[in-house]
N, C-alpha and C positions, 0 to 999 in steps of 0.2 A: 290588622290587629285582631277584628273580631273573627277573621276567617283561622289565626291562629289557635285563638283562644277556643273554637268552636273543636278542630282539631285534637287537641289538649284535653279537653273533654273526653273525647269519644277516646283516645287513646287511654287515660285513666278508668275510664265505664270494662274497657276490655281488658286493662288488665287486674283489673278487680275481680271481673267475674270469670275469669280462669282463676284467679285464686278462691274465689269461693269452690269453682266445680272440682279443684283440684283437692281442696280440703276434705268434700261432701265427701269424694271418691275415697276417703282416707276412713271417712266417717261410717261407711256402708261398705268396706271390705271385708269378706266374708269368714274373716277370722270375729267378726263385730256381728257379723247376722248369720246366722248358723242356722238348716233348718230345724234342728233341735231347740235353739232358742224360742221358736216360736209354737212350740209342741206344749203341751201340760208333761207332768211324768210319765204320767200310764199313756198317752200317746207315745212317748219315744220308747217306751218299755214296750209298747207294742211292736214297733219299727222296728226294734232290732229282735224280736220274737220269729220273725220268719228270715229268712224259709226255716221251716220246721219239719221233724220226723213225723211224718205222718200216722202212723203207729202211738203218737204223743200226743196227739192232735185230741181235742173237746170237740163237744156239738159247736159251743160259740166259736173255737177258734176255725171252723170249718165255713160258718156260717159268714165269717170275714169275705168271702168269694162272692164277688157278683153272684147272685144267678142262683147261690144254694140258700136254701130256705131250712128249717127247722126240718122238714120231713124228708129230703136230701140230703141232712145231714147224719141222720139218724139208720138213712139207709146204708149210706158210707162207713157210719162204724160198726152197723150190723156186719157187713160185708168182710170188715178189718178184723170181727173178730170168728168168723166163721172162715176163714182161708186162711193158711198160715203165710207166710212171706211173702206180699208178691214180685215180682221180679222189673218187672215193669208197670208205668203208670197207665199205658193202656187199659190194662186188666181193669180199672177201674170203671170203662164204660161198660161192662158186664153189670154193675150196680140199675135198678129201674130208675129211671131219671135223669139217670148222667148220660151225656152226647158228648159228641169231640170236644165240642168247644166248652163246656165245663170242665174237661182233662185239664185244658191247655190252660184255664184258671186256675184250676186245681195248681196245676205244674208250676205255675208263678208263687205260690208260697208254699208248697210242700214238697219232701224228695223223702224218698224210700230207701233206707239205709242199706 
């Protein structure tokens, strides 16, 4: 009898807590946790700011890129407004300070229309 009753336990314990993990799963479905929800406004107004026309682009929203600083950034829209179109985002390691691997940041939130 105690070995039943022990049994009956453990069979209760387990299907309880599938019905809790099954509920939680219901709870944290990601119609319920968004990662907007968990942004402020101007963060998700950020988020969806890029990729951007580079042409369009601020000192600050330049400044968003690992690795560009305030004088990098400044040499970038000197550049932008001394060349007219460029065709390619290469052209931009032409700029003093920019190397591939700034383009290739670059490249993750800007495109050249």
């Amino acid at each position: 009898m105690k070995q039943m009753t022990k049994r009956a336990g453990w069979i209760c314990f387990v299907v309880v807590g599938i019905a809790l993990l099954w509920s939680a799963d219901a709870f944290f479905a990601p119609q319920y946790c968004t990662p907007q929800s968990l942004l402020s406004e101007e963060q998700t107004a950020q988020l969806y700011r890029f990729p951007m026309d580079l042409y369009k682009a601020t000192k600050e929203d330049l400044m968003q890129v690992r690795g560009i600083g305030e004088k990098r950034a400044e040499n970038i829209l000197y550049f932008l407004k001394s060349h007219p179109r460029l065709t390619d985002m290469k052209e931009l390691e032409q700029v003093k300070g920019i190397k591939e691997h700034y383009r290739r940041e670059l490249e993750k939130l800007f495109y050249i229309p």
